[in-house]
N, C-alpha and C positions, 0 to 999 in steps of 0.2 A: 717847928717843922722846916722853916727855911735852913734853919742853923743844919741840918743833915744834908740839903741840896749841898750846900758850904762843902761840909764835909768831906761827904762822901763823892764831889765832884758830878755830881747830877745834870748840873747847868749846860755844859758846853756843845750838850748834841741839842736844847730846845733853843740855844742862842743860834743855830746856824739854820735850823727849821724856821724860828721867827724872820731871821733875816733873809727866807727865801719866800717864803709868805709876803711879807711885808713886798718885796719889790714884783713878785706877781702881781695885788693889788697896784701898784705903781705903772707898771705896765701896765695895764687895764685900762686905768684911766691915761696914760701918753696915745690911747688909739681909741679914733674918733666913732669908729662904729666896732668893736673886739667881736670877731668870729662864737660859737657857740664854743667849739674849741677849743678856746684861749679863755671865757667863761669856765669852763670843764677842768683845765690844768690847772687853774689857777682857783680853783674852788677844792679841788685835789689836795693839794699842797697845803690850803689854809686847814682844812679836814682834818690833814694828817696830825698839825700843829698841834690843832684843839685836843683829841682825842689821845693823842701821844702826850702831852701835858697832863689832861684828865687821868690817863692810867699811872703815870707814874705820882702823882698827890694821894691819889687811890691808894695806891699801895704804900707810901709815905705815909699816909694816915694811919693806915694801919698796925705799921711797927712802932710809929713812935705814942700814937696816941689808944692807941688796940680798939679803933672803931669807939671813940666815946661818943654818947648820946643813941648812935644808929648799933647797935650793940647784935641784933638781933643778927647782923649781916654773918656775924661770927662762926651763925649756927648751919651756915645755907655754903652751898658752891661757890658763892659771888664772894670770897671774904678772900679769895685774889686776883690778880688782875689779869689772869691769862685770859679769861673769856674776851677783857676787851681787845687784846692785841689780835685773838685769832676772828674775832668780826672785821677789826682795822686789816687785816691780812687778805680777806676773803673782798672788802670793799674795794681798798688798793690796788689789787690785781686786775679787778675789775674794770674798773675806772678807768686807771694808766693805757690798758688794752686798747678799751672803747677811743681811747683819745684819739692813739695810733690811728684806728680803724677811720678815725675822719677825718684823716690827710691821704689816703686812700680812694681813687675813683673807680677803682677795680669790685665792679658788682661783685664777680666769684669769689673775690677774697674777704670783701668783709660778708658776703654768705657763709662761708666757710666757719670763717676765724670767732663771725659772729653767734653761730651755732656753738660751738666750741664755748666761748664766753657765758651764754645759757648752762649747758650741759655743766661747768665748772659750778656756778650757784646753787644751781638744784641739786647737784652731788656735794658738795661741801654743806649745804643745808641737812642733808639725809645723812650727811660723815657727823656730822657735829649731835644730830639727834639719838642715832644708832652705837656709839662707841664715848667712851669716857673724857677724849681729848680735850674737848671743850673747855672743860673748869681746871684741867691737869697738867697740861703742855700745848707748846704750840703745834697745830696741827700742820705734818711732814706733808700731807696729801693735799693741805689746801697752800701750804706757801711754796710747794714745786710746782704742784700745777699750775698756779698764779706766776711763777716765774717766768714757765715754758710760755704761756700767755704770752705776757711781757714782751718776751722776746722774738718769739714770730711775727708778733700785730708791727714788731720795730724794725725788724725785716719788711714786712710788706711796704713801711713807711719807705724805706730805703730804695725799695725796686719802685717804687713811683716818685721818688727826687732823680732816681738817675735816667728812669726814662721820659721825665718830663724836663721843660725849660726851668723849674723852680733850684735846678741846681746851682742857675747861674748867679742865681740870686743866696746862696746859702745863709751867707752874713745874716741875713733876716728869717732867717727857719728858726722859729723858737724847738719845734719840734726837735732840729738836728741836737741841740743843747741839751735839751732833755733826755734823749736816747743816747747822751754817752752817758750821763750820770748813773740812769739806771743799766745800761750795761755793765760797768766798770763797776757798779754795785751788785749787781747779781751775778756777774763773776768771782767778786770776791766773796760775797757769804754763801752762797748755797751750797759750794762743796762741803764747807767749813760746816751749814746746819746740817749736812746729811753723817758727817762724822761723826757730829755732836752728840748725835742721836747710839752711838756706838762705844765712846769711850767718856761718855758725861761725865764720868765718877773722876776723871783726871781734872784735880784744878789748876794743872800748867794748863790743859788744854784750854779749863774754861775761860782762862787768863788770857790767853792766844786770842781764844774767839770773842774776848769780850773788846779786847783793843782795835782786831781787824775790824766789829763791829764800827767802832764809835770813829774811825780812821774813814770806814768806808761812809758816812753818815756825813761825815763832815765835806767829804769830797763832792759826793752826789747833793748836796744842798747847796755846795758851793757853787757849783756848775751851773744849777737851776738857776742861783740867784745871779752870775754872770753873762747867763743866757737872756735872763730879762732885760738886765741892765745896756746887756751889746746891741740886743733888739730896739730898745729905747733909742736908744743913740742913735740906731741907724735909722730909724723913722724921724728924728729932728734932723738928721743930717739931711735924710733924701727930701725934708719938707723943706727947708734953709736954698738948697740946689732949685725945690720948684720956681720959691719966690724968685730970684736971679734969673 
């Protein structure tokens, strides 16, 4: 099974995942009491690792090995991996939201935003029950609405560093680090999945969107994991200055 990772170049987006993982954890422990927050992003990330590993062996198993001993899986919906990417889709969205929403001291907005985040689970649970996406493709109605999420909670985040003193501090906004990854990621795939969904049957395209994928994967894990690391630093530097 490893010899296909080999192959078929598998590895390169879970090495950049683990090494964003890995130095969340790191960061964790460089900070003597870590907010719920920094808990939250950094239990995100490892999540993502786990289960994004888990579905792609899932599915590696299946082609190379065709479900041997659990055979039965063959006969049922589960015998591919899209259910797990669109749970991972629906939790991710989530998650990342909520993170935003608690860098945020504006009551009205995570009202809002928070409502919104509700209304997205309960309706992505009732999409997922009601219509065949599930087990078939990734669902368009839970990974845009999860975008839009995304991106407004990272907005909010933004209008509360520039109307607060925390701007002056940036260097140490893990937050700020994060929301470019995921910008600069969900600018570049979501146009790209809403076409996908239009002209599938092209494999230049799929070719197209499978690079911009694994291009944009690498970028946004990189940033996370640079964001930890810059945070780290600035937390032994600003400690080194107290000693002095």
């Amino acid at each position: 099974m490893w010899e296909t990772f080999i192959e078929y170049r598998l590895y390169p987006t879970y090495i950049f995942e683990l090494i964003a993982a890995i130095s969340g954890i790191f960061y964790l422990y460089s900070k003597k009491k870590p907010a719920k927050a920094d808990k939250l992003i950094v239990f995100t990330i490892n999540l993502i690792f786990v289960i994004d590993l888990f579905a792609i062996i899932y599915s590696v198993y299946y082609h190379v090995y065709d479900y041997a001993y659990i055979e039965f899986i063959k006969e049922t919906p589960f015998r591919t991996n899209l259910w797990i990417y669109n749970i991972l889709t629906l939790v991710t969205g989530s998650l990342f939201t909520v993170y935003f929403l608690m860098q945020t001291q504006s009551g009205k907005l995570k009202k809002a935003i928070g409502t919104l985040v509700v209304i997205y689970i309960i309706s992505s649970i009732i999409h997922f029950f009601t219509s065949d996406v599930f087990f078939l493709t990734t669902s368009a109605y839970v990974y845009i609405y999860g975008a839009f999420l995304i991106c407004i909670s990272i907005a909010a985040y933004y209008l509360e560093l520039v109307r607060t003193e925390r701007i002056l501090n940036f260097r140490r906004e893990l937050p700020l680090y994060i929301s470019i990854g995921l910008i600069i990621y969900q600018l570049g795939i979501t146009p790209l999945f809403i076409f996908q969904r239009y002209v599938g049957v092209s494999e230049d395209f799929s070719e197209v969107y499978g690079n911009v994928l694994d291009l944009a994967n690498f970028f946004m894990y990189s940033v996370f994991a640079f964001g930890f690391l810059k945070v780290i630093f600035e937390i032994k530097r600003s400690r080194r200055k107290a000693l002095n």
